[in-house]
C-alpha positions as CSV (number, residue, x, y, z in Angstrom):
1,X,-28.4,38.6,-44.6
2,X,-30.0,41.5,-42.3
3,X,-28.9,40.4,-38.8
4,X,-29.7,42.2,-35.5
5,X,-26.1,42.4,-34.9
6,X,-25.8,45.4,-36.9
7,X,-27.2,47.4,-34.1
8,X,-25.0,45.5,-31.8
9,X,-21.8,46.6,-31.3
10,X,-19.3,44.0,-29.2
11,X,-16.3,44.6,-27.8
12,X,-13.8,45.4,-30.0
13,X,-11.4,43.0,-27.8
14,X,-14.1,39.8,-27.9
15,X,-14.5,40.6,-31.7
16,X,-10.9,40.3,-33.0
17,X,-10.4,37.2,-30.0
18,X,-13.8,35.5,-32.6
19,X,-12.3,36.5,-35.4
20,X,-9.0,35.2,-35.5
21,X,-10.6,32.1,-33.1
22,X,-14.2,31.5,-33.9
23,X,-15.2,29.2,-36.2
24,X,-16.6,29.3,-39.6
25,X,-20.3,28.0,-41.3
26,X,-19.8,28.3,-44.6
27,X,-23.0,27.1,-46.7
28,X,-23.0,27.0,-50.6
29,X,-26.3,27.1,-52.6
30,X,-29.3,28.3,-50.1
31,X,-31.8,29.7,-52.1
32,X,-32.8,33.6,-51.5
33,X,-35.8,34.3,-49.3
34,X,-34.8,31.2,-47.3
35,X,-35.2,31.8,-43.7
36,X,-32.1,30.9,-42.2
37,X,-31.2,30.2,-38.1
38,X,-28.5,30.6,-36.2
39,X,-29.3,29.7,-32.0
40,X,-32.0,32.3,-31.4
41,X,-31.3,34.4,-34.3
42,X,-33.1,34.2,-37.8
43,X,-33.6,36.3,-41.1
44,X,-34.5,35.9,-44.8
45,X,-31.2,35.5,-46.6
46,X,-30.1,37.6,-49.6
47,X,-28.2,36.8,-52.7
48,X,-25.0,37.8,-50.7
49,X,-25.1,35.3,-48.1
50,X,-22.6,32.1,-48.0
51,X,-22.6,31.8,-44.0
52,X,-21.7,32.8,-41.0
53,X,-18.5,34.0,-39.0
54,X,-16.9,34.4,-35.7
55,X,-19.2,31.7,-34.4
56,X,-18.0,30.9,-30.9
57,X,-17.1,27.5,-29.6
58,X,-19.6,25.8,-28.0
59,X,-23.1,23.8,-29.4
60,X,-25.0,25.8,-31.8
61,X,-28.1,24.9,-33.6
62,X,-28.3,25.6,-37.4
63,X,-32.2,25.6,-39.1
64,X,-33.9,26.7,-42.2
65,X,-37.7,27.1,-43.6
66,X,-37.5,26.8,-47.0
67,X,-39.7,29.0,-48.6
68,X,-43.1,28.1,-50.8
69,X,-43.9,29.6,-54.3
70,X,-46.9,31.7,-52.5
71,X,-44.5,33.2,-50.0
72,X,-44.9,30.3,-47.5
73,X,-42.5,28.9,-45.0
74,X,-41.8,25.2,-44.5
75,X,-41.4,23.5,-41.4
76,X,-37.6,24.0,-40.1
77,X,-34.8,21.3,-40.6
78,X,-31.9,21.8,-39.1
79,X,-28.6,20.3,-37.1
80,X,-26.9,21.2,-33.5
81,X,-23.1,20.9,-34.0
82,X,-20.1,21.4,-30.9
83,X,-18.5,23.7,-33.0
84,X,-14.1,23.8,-32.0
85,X,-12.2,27.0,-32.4
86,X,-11.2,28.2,-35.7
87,X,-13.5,25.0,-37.1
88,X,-15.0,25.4,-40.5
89,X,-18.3,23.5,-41.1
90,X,-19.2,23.1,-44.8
91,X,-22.4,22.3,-45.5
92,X,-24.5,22.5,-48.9
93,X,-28.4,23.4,-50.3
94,X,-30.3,20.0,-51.3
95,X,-33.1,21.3,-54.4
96,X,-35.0,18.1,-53.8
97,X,-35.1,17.8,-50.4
98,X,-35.2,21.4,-49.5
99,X,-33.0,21.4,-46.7
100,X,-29.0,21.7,-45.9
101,X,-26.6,18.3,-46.0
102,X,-23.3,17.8,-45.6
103,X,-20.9,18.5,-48.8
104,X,-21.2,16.1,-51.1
105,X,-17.6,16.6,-52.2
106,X,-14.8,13.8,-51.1
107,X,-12.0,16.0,-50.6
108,X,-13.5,18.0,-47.8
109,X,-10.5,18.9,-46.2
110,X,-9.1,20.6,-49.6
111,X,-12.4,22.4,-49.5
112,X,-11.4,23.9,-46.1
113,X,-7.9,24.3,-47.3
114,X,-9.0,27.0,-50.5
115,X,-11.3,28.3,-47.8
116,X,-8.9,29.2,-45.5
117,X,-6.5,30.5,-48.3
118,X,-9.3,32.4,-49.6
119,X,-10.9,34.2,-46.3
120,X,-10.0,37.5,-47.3
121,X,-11.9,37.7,-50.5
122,X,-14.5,35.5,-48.9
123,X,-15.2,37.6,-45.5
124,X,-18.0,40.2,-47.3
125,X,-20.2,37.0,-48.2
126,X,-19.8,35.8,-44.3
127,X,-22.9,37.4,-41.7
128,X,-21.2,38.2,-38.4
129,X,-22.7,35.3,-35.8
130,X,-25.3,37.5,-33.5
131,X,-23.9,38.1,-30.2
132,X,-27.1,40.1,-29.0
133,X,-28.3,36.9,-28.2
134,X,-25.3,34.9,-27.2
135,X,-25.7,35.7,-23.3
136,X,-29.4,34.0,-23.7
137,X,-27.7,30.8,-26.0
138,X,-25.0,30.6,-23.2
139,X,-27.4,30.4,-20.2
140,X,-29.6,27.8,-22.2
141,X,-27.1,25.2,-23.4
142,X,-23.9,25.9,-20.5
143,X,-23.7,22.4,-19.5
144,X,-24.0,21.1,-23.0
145,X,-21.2,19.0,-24.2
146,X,-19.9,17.2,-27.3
147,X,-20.5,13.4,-26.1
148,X,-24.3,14.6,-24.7
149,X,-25.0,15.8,-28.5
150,X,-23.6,12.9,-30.2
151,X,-24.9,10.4,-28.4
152,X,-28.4,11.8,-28.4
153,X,-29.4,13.5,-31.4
154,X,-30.7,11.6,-34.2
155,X,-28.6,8.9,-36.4
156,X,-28.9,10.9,-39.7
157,X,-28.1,14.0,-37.9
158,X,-31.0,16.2,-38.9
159,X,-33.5,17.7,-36.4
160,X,-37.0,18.0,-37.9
161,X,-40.4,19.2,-35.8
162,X,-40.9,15.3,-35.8
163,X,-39.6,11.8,-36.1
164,X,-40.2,10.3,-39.6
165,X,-42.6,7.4,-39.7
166,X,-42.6,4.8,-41.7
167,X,-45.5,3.9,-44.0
168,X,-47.4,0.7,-43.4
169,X,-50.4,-1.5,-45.7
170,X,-53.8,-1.1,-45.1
171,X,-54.1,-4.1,-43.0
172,X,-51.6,-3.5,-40.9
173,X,-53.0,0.0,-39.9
174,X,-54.7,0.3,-36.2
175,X,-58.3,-0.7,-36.3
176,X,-61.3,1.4,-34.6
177,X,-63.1,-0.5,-32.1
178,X,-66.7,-0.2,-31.3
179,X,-67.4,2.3,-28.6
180,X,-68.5,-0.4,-26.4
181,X,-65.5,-2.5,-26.5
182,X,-62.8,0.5,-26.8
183,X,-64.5,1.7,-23.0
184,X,-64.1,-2.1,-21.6
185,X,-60.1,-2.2,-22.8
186,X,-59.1,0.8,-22.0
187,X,-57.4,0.4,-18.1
188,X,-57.6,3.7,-16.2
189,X,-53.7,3.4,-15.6
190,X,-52.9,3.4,-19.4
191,X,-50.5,6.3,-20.3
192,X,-51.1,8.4,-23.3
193,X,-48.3,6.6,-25.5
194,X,-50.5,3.2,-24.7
195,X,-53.6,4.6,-26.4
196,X,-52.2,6.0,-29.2
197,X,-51.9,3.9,-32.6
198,X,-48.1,2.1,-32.7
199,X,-46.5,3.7,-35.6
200,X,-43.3,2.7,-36.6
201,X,-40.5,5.1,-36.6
202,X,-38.0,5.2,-39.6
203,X,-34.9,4.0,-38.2
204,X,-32.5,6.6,-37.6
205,X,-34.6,10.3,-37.9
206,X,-35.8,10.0,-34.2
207,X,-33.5,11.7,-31.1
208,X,-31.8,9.4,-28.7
209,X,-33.4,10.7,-25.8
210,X,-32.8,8.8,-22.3
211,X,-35.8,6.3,-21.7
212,X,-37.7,7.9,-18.8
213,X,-39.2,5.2,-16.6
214,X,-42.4,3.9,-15.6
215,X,-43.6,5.3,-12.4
216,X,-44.3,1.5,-11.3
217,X,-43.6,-2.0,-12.8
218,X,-46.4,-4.0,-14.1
219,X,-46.1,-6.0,-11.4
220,X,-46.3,-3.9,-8.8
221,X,-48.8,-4.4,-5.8
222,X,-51.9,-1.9,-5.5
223,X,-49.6,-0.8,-1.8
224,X,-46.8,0.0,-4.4
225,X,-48.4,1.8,-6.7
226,X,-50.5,4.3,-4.3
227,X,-47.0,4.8,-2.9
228,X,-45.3,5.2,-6.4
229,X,-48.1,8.0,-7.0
230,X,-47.3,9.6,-4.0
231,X,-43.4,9.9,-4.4
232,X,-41.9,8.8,-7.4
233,X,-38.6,8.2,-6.3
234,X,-38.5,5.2,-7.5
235,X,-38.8,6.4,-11.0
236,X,-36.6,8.7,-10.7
237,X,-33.4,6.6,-9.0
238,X,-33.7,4.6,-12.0
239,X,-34.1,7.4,-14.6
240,X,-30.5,8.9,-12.9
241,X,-28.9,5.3,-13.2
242,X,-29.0,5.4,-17.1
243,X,-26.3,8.6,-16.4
244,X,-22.9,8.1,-15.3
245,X,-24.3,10.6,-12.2
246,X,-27.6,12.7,-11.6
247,X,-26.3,15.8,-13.0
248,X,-25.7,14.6,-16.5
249,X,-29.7,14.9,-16.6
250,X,-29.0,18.7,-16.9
251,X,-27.3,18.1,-20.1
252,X,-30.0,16.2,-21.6
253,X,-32.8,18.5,-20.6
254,X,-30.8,21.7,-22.1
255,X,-30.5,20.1,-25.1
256,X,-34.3,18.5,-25.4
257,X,-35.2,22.0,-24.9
258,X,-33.2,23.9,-27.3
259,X,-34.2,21.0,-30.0
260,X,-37.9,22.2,-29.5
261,X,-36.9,25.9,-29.3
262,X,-35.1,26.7,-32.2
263,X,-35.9,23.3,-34.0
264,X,-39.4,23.5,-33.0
265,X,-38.8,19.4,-32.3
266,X,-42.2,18.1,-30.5
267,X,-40.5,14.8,-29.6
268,X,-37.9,17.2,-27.7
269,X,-40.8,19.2,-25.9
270,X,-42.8,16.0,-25.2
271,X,-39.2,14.8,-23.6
272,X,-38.6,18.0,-21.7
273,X,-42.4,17.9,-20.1
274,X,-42.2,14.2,-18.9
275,X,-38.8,14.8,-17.2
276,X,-40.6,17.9,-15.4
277,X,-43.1,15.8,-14.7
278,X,-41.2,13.0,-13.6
279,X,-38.7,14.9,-11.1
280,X,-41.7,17.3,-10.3
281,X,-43.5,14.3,-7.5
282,X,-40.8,13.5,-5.7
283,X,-40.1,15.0,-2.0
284,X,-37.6,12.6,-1.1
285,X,-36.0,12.8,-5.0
286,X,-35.3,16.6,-3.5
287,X,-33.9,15.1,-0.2
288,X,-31.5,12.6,-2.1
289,X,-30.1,15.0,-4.4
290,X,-30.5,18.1,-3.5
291,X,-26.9,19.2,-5.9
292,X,-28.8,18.1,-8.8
293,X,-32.2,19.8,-7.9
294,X,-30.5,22.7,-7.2
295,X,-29.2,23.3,-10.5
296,X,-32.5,22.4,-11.4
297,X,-34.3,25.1,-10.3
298,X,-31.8,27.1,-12.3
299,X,-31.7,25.9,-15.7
300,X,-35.6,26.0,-15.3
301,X,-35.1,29.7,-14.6
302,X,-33.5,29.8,-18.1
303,X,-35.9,27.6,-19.8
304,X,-39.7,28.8,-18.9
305,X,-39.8,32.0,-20.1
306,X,-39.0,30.9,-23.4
307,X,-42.1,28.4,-23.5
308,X,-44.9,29.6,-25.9
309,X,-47.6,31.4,-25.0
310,X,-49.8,28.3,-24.1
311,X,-47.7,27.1,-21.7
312,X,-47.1,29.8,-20.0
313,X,-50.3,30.3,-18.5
314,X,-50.8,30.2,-14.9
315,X,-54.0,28.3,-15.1
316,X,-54.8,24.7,-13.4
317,X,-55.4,23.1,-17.2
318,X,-51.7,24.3,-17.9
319,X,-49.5,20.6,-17.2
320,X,-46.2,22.1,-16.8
321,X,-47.4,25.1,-14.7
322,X,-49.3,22.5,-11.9
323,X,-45.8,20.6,-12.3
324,X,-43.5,23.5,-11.7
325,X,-45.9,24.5,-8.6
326,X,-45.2,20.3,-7.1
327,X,-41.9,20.8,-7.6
328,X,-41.5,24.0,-5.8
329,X,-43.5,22.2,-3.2
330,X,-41.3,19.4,-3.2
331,X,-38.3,22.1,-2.7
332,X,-39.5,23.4,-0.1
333,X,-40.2,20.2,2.3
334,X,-37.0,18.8,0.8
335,X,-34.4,20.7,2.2
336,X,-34.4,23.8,-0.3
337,X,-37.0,26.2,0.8
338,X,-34.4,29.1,0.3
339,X,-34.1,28.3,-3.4
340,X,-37.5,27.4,-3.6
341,X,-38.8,31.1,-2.3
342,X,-36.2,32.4,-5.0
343,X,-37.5,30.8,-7.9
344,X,-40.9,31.7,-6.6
345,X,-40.8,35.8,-6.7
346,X,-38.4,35.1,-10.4
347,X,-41.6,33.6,-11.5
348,X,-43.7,36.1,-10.0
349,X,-41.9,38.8,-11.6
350,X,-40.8,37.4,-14.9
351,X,-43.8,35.4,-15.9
352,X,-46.7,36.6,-13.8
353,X,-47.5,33.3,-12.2
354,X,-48.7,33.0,-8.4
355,X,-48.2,30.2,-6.0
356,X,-49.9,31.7,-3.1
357,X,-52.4,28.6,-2.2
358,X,-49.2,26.0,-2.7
359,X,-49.4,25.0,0.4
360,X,-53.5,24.4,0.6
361,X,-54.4,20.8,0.4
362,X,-55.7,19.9,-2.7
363,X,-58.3,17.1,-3.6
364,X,-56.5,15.7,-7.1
365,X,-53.5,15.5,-4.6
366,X,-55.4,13.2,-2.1
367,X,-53.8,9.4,-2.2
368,X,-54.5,7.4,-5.5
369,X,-56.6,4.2,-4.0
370,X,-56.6,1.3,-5.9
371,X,-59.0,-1.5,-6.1
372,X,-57.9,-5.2,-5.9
């Protein structure tokens, strides 16, 4: 397998430390031309490849595109794993499914066992893990633990660009309404997940991402809910009581985000963006916990740049750039105006994106008034 470590060189010190610690993915069976992932780094593998060494504790996320009969890639599958030093994670090609799964052979600890007996013969087969990009993987998944992935990542263990939906009869499939009647149901409050069909998800391919609140109850009063749209605060206190405290939110939001990044997960991405957009509207959320939005600012820092192309453009049709400007809006009145500034000329500078009418009043930002 060609890797961009090859050009790399680490220090000699780090490299024998990963190779006498780091752990080992050993994979049997992958089919040549298979693009195969590693974190940020991926390549075509050759006949030569059975895995990868010196990978260094921590969460890494493994993915492949198998590859069609007309030179075409599939969509990537693909697992996150806390790998433990000197660990050795087996896994194995599936023909019919196209995709990697755990070894189907009992005795996995005697597999391990020949492995380890065997390293020396077995080391030329074994890609070298990339450490040109292991700064980047670092800065995106530092808060990451064991217990956050576990608890969160789908029940069968495999991240796919989607959650697997179960198929249903014809009559129980959503019927269209006539125009007339579909413009009479539809309440202006309705969220976007309320308008779409309900699809059942099968049970168990789906991540376990925490349940981000309602801006408002149902039964909220039309008072409530103009002041629920103007701070969501509320929201927010009760998306940080499903944690054991505020900043195990960071956790989850590295990990949504390196699930759409390297797994290309759109449930992950849709997660990421309401959390922005949740935290975004908040001046007294800033106020309350300011540790936790500090950090924030930080791991966002990380994160944007790595966004594609389409949402990274500084225009007013862009969600998570009008987001990103509230929040730094939010940062400022709410008690970190010095971080705020910061994150303001790092955006500037890294991704082009300007902020200089923030501060203007803007008409979509007036008070939502509701009739009764």
């Amino acid at each position: 397998m060609a890797s961009s470590s090859d050009k790399y060189e680490i220090p000699q010190d780090m490299a024998r430390i990963l190779y006498e610690e780091g752990a080992l993915l050993i994979i049997a069976g992958m089919p040549v031309g298979t693009e195969f992932g590693l974190d940020l780094s991926i390549n075509k593998v050759d006949e030569m490849f059975r895995g990868v060494k010196m990978v260094p504790p921590g969460a890494h996320f493994v993915y492949t595109a198998a590859e069609g009969l007309y030179g075409d890639t599939a969509s990537r599958v693909g697992f996150i794993h806390y790998f433990k030093k000197q660990e050795i994670v087996i896994r194995e090609w599936d023909d019919n499914l196209e995709e990697l799964r755990h070894r189907s052979n009992v005795n996995i600890e005697a597999d391990k066992s020949r492995i380890r007996e065997n390293l020396a013969d077995l080391d030329r087969f074994l890609a070298p893990y990339d450490f040109e990009q292991l700064k980047k993987w670092q800065q995106l998944t530092n808060e990451l633990t064991e217990e956050v992935i576990q608890r969160t990542i789908p029940e069968c263990g495999v991240i796919r660009s989607s959650a697997e939906f179960q198929s249903c009869p014809d009559a129980d499939r959503p019927k269209g309404q006539s125009p007339l009647t579909r413009t009479v149901n539809i309440r202006q409050n309705q969220t976007e997940d309320e308008l779409l069909p309900k699809l059942k998800v099968v049970p168990g391919t789906a991540p376990r991402f925490t349940k981000i609140p309602a801006l408002y109850p149902n039964s909220a009063s039309p008072a409530e809910i103009s002041e629920c749209h103007l701070d969501s605060i509320r929201a927010i206190e009760m998306y940080f009581s499903s944690f054991s405290e505020p900043f195990e939110a960071i956790r989850e939001i590295q990990l949504s985000f390196v699930l759409f990044l390297c797994g290309c997960s759109v449930d992950a991405l849709a997660h990421w963006r309401k959390i922005l957009g949740l935290l975004a509207k908040s001046e007294s959320a800033v106020t309350k916990f300011n540790y936790f939005y500090r950090h924030y600012l930080e791991t966002l820092k990380i994160q944007l740049p790595e966004l594609p192309e389409e949402l990274m453009m500084p225009t007013p049709n862009n969600t998570v750039f009008k987001d990103i400007g509230q929040l730094i809006l939010n940062c400022t009145i709410g008690g970190l105006k010095s971080e705020a500034d910061t994150f303001i000329v790092y955006l500037t500078n890294k991704m082009s994106w300007h902020f200089d009418d923030l501060f203007d009043e803007n008409p979509e930002d007036l008070p939502v008034v509701v009739e009764t």
